[in-house]
C-alpha positions, -999 to +999 in steps of 0.1 A: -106+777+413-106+804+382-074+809+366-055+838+378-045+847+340-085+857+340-090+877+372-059+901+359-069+902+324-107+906+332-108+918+371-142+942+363-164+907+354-149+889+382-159+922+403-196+922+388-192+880+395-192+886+435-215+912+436-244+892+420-231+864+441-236+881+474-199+878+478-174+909+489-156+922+464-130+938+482-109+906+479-103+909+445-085+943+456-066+925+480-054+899+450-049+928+421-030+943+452-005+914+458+000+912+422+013+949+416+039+937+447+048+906+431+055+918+395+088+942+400+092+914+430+097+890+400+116+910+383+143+919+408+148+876+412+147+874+376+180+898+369+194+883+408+195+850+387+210+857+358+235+876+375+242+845+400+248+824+364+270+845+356+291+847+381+290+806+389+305+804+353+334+824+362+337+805+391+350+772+369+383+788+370+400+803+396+379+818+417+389+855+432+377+864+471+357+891+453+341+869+429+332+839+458+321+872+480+296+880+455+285+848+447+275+847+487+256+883+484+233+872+455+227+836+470+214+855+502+196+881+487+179+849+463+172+834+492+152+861+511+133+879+475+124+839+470+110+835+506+092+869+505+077+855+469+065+828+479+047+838+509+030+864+484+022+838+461+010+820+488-013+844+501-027+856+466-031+820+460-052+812+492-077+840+479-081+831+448-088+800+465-120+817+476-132+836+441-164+814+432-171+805+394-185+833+372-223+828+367-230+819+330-248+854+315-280+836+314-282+832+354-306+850+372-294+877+397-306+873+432-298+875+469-310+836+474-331+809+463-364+832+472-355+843+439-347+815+418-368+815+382-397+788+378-390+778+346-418+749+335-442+728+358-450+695+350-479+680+365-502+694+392-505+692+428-521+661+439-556+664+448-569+646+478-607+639+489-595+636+523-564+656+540-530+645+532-510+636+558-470+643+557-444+615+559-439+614+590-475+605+603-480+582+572-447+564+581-464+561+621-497+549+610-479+523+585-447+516+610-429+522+581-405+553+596-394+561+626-382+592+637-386+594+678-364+560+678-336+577+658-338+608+677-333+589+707-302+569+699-290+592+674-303+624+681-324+651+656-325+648+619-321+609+617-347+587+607-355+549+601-370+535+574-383+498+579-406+472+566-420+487+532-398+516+531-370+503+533-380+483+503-392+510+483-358+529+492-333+501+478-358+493+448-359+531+441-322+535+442-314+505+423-346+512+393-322+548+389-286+532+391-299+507+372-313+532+348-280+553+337-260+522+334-286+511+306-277+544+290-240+535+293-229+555+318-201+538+338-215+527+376-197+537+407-202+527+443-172+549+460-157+554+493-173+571+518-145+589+531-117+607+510-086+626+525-087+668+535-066+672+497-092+651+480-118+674+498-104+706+486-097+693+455-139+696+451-134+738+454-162+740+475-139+751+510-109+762+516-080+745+535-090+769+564-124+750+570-122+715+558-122+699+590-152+724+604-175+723+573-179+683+573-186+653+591-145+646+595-118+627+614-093+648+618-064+625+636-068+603+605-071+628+577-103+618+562-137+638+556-172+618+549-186+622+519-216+649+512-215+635+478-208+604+458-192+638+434-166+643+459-147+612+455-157+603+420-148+638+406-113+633+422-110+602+405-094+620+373-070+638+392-035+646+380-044+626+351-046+638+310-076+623+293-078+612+256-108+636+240-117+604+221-128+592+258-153+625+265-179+625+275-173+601+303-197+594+325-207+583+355-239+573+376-230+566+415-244+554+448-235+563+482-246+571+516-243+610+519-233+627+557-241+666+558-235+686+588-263+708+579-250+740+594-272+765+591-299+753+591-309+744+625-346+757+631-350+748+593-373+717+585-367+700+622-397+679+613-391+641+593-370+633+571-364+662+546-336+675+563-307+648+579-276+645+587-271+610+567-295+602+532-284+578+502-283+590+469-277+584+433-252+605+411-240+616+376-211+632+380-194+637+341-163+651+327-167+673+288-145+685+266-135+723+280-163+744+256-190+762+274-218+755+247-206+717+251-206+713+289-239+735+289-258+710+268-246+680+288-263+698+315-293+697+297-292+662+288-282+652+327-312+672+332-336+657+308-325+627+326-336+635+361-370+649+346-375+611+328-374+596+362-397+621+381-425+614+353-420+578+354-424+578+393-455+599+386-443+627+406-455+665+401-422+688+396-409+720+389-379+731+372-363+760+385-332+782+371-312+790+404-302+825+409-268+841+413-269+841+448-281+803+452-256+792+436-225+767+454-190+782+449-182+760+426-211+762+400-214+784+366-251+776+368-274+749+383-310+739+379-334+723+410-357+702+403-387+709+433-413+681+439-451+688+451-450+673+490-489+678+499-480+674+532-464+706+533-493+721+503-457+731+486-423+724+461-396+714+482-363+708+460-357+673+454-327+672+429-303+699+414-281+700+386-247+715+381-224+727+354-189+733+371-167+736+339-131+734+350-133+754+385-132+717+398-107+702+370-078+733+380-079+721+417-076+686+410-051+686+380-074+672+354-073+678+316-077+664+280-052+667+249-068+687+223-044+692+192-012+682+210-022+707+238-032+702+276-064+720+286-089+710+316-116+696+318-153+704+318-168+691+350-205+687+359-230+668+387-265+657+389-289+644+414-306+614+403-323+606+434-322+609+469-346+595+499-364+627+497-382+613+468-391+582+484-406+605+507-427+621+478-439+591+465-454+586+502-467+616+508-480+621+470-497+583+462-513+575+498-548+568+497-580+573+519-579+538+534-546+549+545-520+526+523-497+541+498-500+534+466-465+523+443-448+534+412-457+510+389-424+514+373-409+503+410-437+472+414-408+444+397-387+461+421-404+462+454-425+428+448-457+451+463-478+471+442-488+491+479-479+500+513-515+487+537-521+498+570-511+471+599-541+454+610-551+458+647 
C-alpha cells in the first residue's frame, strides 16, 4: 500500500495517479476527509491522557471521592474518543488499502492495454509456404493436446498436454529454472496455497474480496496461488534484511490457478487462456531507491528477452500504459510473442517493478545507516506454457511435425515433434 505520510503531504499526485489509472478519485476525498476528523480527534485523547496521568499520580496517596470520580470520567471518555479512533483509523486505513502505486513519470497514459507503447521488435513474423495452423489443431493432428478431453472432465479453459508436449513442457521449464540458478539466483519450488493474510499481504485485493477473487478454500483459510510471487514475496515478511544481502533473488516454479474473471468470451479457444498453467518466476527484493529497483527491472527484463531469442521466438517489447497496469505495479513491461495461428502478438511474459507497495503490507525492510526502510520489490515472468505453445505454433513444418529449439534438444531427447503414422 502507499504510505499515508505521502497521500497527505502530496494528495494532488496521488489525485492525477487515479485518474491516469482509470481509478475514482473521489476516494482520496473520502481519506483527506477522515483525516481532518481524526487530527483534533487525536488531540482531544492526547490532553484526556495526560490529564488521566496526572490524576493516577495523585492517586498514590490518599485518594479523595472527587479525585477517584474524575479518574472514572476520563477513563470513560478514553475509552469511547479511543473506540471512535479507531474505527476512523480503521476505515481510512481500508481505503488506503485500495490507492494503487503511483505510475513512474515515464509510463504511458492510457485507458487499457489497446494503448500500451511498442517499444522494439525483435524478429519477424514467421513465414509459412503453407497455412499455419494454431495449437490446438497442431496438438490434434500430433495427439499431442487435448482440449475436448479436459473440457469434458474438467470443464472450459483446461487442456492436456501428452506425449511430446508434455516433454517439451518440463524440458522448457527446467532449461529456464535451470537457467537463473546458473546466474545465482536462489531456486524456489513454493506452496501452492498460502493463507487469506499471506494473500493480502501481495496488495493486489483487499480483505473484502480475497475469497471471491481466487481459486480459495474458505473453511480452511487458504487461497491457491496465481503466482509462484505470492508466496515467495511473503517469504520476507516481518523480517529486516541486511543491505549487504540485496539484491536477493529468486527464480521459482509452480503450478499457477487463475479464476479468469472477466474474461469469459475472451480467447475460449486452446490453451492461451486457463484456469491452471505452470510457470517460472523471478521475484527480487532491492535496496529502496527508485533508479536502483528500476534497473533491476531492466536486467530481469534483459533476462526474459535472452530466453525468447534462444528459443528462436519472434517478440515484442511493450511499455504498459497507466491504465494496464496491476494495482500494485509502478511500471511493468510485456513481452508479446508472434502466434501465426492467430497472424498476431499475444503477451507471453510481463515484468514488474512494485517498489515497496508490496514490502509496507508484508512488514519487510533493510537497515540502511542504522535505520529501518522497506524494501524494493519486483517480479518477472520467465516462462509460462503459453510459450510452449509458441514454439508449436511458430516451428511446425509442412509435413506437419514441429520442429524443436535446439537449445531444448539435450532436454527433450527429440530434435522434432512427427505426425503419428496411420
Amino acid at each position: 500500500m502507499l504510505d499515508l505520510n505521502l497521500i497527505r503531504s502530496n494528495p494532488e499526485v496521488v489525485r492525477q495517479s487515479l485518474v491516469d489509472r482509470q481509478k475514482k478519485p473521489e476516494i482520496l476525498d473520502q481519506i483527506l476527509q477522515i483525516e481532518k476528523d481524526i487530527k483534533p480527534l487525536r488531540l482531544q485523547i492526547e490532553d484526556l491522557r495526560a490529564r488521566q496521568n496526572q490524576i493516577t499520580r495523585q492517586l498514590k496517596g490518599k485518594p479523595t471521592p472527587e479525585q477517584l470520580q474524575q479518574a472514572s470520567v476520563y477513563k470513560n471518555q478514553l475509552k469511547e474518543l479511543e473506540a471512535k479512533y479507531q474505527q476512523l483509523e480503521s476505515s481510512q486505513l481500508a481505503m488506503v488499502e485500495e490507492i494503487p502505486n503511483i505510475p513512474a513519470s515515464d509510463v504511458p497514459i492510457g485507458k487499457d492495454d489497446t494503448q500500451n507503447v511498442i517499444i522494439k521488435t525483435v524478429g519477424s513474423p514467421t513465414s509459412f509456404d503453407f497455412p499455419p495452423l494454431d495449437h490446438v489443431d497442431l496438438g490434434e493432428k500430433l495427439d499431442i493436446i487435448d482440449v475436448k478431453k479436459a473440457g469434458e472432465l474438467c470443464g472450459s479453459r483446461f487442456g492436456y498436454f501428452k506425449n511430446q508436449a508434455a516433454v517439451l513442457e518440463m524440458s522448457l521449464m527446467f532449461y529456464a529454472f535451470k537457467k537463473l540458478t546458473n546466474k545465482g539466483f536462489i531456486g524456489m519450488v513454493p506452496p501452492a496455497m498460502i493463507k487469506s493474510k499471506t494473500e493480502w499481504g501481495c496488495g493486489y485485493a483487499s480483505n473484502k474480496n480475497l475469497f471471491n477473487a481466487y481459486y480459495s478454500i474458505p473453511e480452511d483459510d487458504l487461497i491457491f496461488i496465481c503466482s509462484s510471487e505470492h508466496a515467495v514475496v511473503p517469504y520476507h515478511s516481518n523480517e529486516i534484511l541486511s543491505a549487504d544481502s540485496l539484491p536477493k533473488k529468486y527464480v521459482n516454479f509452480s503450478p499457477c490457478f487463475r479464476r479468469e474473471a472477466g474474461a469469459y468470451g475472451k480467447d475460449t479457444r486452446g490453451l492461451f487462456r486457463v484456469h491452471f498453467f505452470n510457470k517460472v518466476e523471478m521475484n527480487v527484493f532491492t535496496t529502496p531507491d527508485n533508479d536502483v529497483s528500476d534497473a533491476m527491472c531492466q536486467e530481469m527484463l534483459a533476462s526474459e528477452e535472452e530466453l525468447m531469442q534462444e528459443l528462436g521466438l519472434p517478440y515484442q517489447v511493450v511499455n504498459c500504459c497507466t491504465g494496464d497496469l496491476p494495482q500494485p505495479n509502478r511500471r511493468m513491461f510485456d513481452i508479446n510473442t508472434w502466434f501465426p495461428g492467430q497472424n498476431c502478438y499475444r503477451e507471453t511474459q510481463s515484468c514488474s517493478n512494485c517498489t515497496d507497495y508490496q514490502a509496507r503490507r508484508l512488514n519487510t525492510k533493510v537497515k540502511i545507516n542504522n535505520q529501518n526502510q522497506f524494501v524494493h520489490i519486483l517480479n518477472a515472468t520467465l516462462v509460462t506454457d503459453r510459450a510452449v505453445l509458441a514454439i508449436l505454433e511458430n516451428f511446425q513444418q509442412k509435413d506437419g511435425s514441429v520442429k524443436i529449439p535446439p537449445v531444448l534438444v539435450p532436454y527433450t531427447g527429440f530434435d522434432s515433434i512427427q505426425p503419428t503414422k496411420p
